[in-house]
KOLDO-907203 format. One record per residue (C-alpha): residue in three letters; x, y, z. Coordinates in steps of 0.5 Angstrom, whole numbers, padded with zeros to 4 digits, always signed. Each point is the difference from the previous one (the first is absolute). Layout:
BEGIN
ALAXYZ...
END
This chain:
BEGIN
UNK+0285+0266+0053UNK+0003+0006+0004UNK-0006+0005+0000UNK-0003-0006+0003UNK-0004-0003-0005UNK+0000-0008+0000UNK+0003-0004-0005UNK+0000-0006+0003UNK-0003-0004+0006UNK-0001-0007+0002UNK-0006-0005+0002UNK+0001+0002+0007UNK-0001+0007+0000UNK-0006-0002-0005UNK-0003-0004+0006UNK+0001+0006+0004UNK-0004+0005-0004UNK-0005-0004-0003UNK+0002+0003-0007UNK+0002-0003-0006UNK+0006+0001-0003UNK-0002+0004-0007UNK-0004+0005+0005UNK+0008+0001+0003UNK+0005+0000-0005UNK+0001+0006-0002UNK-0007+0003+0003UNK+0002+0001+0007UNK+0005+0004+0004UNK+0001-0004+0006UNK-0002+0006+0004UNK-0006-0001-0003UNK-0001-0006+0005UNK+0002+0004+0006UNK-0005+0004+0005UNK+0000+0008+0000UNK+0003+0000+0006UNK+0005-0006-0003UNK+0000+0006-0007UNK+0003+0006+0004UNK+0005-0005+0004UNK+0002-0003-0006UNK+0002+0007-0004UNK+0002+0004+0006UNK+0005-0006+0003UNK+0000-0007-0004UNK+0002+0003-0006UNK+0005+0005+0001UNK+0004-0004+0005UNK-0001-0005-0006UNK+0003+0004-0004UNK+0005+0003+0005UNK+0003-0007+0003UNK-0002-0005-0006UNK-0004-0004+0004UNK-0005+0000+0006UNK-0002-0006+0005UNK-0005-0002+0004UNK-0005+0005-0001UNK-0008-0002+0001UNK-0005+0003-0003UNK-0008-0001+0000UNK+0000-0003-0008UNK-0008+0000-0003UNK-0003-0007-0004UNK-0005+0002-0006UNK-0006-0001+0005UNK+0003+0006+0003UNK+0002-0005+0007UNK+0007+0001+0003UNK+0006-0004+0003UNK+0006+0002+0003UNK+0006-0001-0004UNK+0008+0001+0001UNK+0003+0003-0006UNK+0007+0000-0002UNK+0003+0003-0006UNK+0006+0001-0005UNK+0003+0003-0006UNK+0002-0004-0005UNK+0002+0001-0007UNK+0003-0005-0005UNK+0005+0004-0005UNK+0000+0008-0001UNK-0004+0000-0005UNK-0006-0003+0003UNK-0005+0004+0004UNK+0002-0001+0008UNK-0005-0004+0003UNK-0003-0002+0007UNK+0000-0006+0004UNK-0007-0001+0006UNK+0000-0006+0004UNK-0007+0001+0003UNK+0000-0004+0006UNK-0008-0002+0003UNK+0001+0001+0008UNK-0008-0001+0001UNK+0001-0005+0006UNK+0007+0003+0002UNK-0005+0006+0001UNK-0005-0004+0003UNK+0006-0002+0005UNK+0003+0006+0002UNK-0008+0002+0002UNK-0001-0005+0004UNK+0006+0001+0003UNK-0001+0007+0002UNK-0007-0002+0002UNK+0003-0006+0005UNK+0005+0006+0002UNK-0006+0006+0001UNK-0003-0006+0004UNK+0005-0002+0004UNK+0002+0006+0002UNK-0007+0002+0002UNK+0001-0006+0004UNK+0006+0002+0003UNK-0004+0006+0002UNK-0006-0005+0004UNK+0005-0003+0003UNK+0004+0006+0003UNK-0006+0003+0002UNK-0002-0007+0003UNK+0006-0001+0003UNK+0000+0007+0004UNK-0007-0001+0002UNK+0003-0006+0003UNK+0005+0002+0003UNK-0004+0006+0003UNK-0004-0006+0002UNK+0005-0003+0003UNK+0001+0006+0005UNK-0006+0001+0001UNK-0001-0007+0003UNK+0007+0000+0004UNK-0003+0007+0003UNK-0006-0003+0002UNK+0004-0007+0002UNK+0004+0005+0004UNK-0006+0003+0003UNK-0003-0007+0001UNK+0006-0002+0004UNK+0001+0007+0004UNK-0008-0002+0002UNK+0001-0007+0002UNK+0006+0001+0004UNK-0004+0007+0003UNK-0007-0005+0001UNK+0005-0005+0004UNK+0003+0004+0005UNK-0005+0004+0001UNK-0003-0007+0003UNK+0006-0002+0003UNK-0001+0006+0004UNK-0007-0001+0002UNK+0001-0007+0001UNK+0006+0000+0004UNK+0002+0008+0003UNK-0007+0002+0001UNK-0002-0007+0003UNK+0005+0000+0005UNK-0002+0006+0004UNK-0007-0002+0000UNK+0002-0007+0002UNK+0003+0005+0006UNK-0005+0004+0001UNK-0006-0006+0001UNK+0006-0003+0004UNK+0001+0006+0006UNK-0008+0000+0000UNK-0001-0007+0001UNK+0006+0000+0006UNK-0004+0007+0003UNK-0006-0004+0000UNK+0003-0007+0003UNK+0004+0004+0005UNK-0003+0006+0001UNK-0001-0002+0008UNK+0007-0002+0001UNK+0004+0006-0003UNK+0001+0006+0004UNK-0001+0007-0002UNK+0008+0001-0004UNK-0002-0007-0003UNK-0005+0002-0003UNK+0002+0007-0001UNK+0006-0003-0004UNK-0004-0004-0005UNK-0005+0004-0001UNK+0005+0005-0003UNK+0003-0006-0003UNK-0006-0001-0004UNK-0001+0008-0001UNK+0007-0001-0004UNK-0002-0006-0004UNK-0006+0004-0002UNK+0002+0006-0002UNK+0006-0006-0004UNK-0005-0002-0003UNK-0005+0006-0002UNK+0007+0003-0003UNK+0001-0006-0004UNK-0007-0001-0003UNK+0000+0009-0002UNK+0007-0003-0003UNK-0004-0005-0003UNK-0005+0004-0002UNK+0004+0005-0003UNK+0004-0005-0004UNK-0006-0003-0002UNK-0003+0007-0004UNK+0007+0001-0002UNK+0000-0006-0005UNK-0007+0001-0002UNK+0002+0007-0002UNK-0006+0002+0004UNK+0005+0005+0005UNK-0002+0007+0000UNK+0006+0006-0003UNK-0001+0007+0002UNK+0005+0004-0002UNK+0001+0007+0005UNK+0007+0003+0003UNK+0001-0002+0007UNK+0004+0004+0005UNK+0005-0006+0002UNK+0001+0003+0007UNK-0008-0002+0001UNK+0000-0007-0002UNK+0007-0002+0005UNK-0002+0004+0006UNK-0006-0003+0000UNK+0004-0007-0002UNK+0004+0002+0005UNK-0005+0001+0006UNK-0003-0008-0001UNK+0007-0004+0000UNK+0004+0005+0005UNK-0003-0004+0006UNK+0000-0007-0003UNK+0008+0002-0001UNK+0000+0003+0007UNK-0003-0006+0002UNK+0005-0005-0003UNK+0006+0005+0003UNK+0001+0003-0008UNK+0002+0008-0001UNK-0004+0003-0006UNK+0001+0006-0002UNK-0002+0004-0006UNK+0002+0006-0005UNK-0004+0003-0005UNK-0001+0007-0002UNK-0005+0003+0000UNK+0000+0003-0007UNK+0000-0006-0003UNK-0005-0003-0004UNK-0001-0006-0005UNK-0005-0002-0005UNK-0004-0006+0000UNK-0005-0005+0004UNK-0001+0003+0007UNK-0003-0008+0002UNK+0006-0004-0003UNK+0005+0004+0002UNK-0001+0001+0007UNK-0001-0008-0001UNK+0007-0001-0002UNK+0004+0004+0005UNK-0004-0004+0004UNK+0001-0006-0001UNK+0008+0002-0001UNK+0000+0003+0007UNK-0005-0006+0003UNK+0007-0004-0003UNK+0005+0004+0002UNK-0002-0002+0008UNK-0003-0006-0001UNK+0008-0002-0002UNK+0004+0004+0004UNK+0003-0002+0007UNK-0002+0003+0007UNK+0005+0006+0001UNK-0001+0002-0008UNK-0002+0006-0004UNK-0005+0000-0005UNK+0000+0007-0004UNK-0004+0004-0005UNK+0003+0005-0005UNK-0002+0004-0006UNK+0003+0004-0005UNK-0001+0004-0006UNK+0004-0002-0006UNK+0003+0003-0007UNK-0003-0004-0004UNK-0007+0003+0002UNK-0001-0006+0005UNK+0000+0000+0007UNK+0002-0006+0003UNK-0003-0004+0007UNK+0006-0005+0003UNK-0002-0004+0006UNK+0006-0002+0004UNK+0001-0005+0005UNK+0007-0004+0004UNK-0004-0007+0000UNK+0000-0007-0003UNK+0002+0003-0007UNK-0002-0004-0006UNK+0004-0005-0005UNK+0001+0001-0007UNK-0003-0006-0001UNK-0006+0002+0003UNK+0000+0007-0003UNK+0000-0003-0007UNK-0007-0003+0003UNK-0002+0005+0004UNK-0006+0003-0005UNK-0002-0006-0003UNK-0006-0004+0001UNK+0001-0007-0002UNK+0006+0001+0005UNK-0002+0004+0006UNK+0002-0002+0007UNK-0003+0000+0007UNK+0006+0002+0004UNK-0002+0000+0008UNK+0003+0007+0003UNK+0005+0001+0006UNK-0006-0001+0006UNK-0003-0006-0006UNK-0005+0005-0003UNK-0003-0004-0005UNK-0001+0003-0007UNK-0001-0003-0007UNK+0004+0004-0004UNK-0006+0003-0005UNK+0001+0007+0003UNK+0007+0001-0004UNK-0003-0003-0005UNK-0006+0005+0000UNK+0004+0005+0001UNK+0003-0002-0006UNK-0006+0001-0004UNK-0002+0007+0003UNK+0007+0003-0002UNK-0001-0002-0007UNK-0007+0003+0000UNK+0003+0006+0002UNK+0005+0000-0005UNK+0005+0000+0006UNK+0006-0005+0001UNK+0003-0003+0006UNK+0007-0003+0002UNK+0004-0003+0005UNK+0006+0001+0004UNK+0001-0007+0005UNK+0005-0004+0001UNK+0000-0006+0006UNK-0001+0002+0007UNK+0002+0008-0002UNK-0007+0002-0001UNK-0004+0002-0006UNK-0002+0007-0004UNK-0006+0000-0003UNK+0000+0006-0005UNK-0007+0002-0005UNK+0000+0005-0005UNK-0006+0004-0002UNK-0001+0006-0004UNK+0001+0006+0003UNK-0007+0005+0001UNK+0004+0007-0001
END
């Protein structure tokens, strides 16, 4: 009937509830076999749309079996009548869904699983690939290290051996011949060999500090340094080596200036950049020293000369120590080339930076950069 009262229902919807056709008929409403959430959904949607529109589709309900059990159902309702003077009645199709409930849960299960495997796998893949960086660092550092380990013993086993060699040679020759040389001879070999040894002395302190460097064992001691201080004394040591090599130096650097740093390391690399500059510059050159306040906060140590210059090529390599070179000077000073390289090293420590100005056979300007003191 139109108030909901059943008339009528067939052996299905019997196997569905568990009731008897005479417990049914006439008894019952149908939202008799709804939930009391099923009820209020019941009067408040399903029946005014199913008297507004004469028909309602694909509605799901929860319906309650006589062992008060439930099952989920889909409903479909319309009005019906015969002629105008019979009562209007309705017409429900109760459809069991049980297992098409059943699927849509494991379907949602498999979905919320896969979803959290989904997560894992993010999760897995990023620690992956951190993973992956971590190892590319430490095959970086591995090779750094290799490549470090290896010159180092090209070094000792070549460069260093070579001037001992020498030096075991002139004794063995003083010693032979001590009777047959006169006073000049043995005044020009003995000064041959002070010179392969202090070679040889400033190779090894290279090597040592080197050495200390790469195991992280160097120390850093930051204080403000008066510029003037380090290069007037640089300048005491090489004055008389470039005299002898028939050099001009010279140098400018004004009294205020003051730079931030490692005092030790410093002094190291302007140096090494003034010891380069003569041991590469021809007779009759010049070799020069300046300093420089710049507006950047910075001041700025340039090492110039008019010698051999250097190529691009060796430019690129300069600083680099699976590529360093042993070049010989203009008078055939020996070198191993771990001097730029470490100089290279303290500029990074002191937060400085260092450029290159060369060209073949024009000459080369080292400039370095510190933080200024003032």
């Amino acid at each position: 009937m139109e108030d909901g009262t059943l008339i009528d229902v067939n052996d299905t919807f019997l196997a569905f509830t568990g009731y008897s056709r005479e417990e049914i008929i006439e008894t019952k409403r149908f939202e008799d076999f709804l939930s009391i959430g099923g009820k209020i959904y019941y009067e408040t949607h399903f029946a005014p749309l199913l008297h507004m529109y004469g028909e309602v589709s694909q509605i799901s309900f929860d319906f309650i079996r006589k062992d008060e059990t439930r099952f989920p159902v889909l409903i479909n309702a319309i009005k019906q009548s015969t002629n105008e003077k019979q009562h209007n009645y309705i017409q429900f199709s109760v459809l069991d869904i049980t297992q098409r409930k059943q699927y849509e849960i494991e379907l949602m299960n498999a979905k919320r699983k896969s979803e959290e495997l989904l997560t894992q796998l993010s999760k897995v893949n990023k620690e992956l690939t951190s993973n992956i960086q971590v190892i590319a660092e430490q095959s970086r550092q591995l090779e750094k290290l290799n490549t470090t380990k290896d010159k180092f013993f090209s070094i000792v086993a070549h460069d260093l051996k070579s001037p001992l060699i020498s030096l075991k040679s002139f004794s063995i020759l003083l010693i032979d011949h001590f009777d047959n040389l006169n006073k000049d001879e043995i005044l020009t070999m003995s000064k041959q060999l002070s010179d392969s040894v202090d070679s040889t002395i400033k190779m090894a302190d290279n090597l040592i500090t080197w050495a200390m460097v790469q195991m992280g064992d160097s120390q850093f001691n930051e204080e403000t340094i008066k510029v003037k201080d380090i290069t007037s004394n640089i300048f005491d040591v090489y004055q008389k080596v470039a005299l002898e090599k028939g050099i001009n130096i010279s140098f400018s650097v004004d009294d205020s200036l003051t730079i931030i740093g490692d005092k030790n390391q410093i002094e190291f690399v302007i140096r090494n950049l003034v010891n380069n500059a003569i041991k590469f510059t021809h007779k009759n050159g010049f070799v020069s020293l300046t300093a420089k306040s710049l507006p950047d906060g910075l001041v700025k140590i340039s090492v110039s000369d008019s010698g051999v210059g250097i190529s691009d090529e060796i430019k690129r390599k300069l600083f680099s120590i699976s590529k360093i070179q042993s070049n010989n000077g203009t008078d055939g000073e020996k070198g191993t080339g771990l001097g730029l390289m470490l100089s290279y090293e303290f500029m990074k420590q002191n937060g400085g930076q260092i450029d290159i100005e060369s060209s073949l056979g024009k000459g080369s300007t080292f400039h370095t950069k510190f933080k200024s003191g003032h």
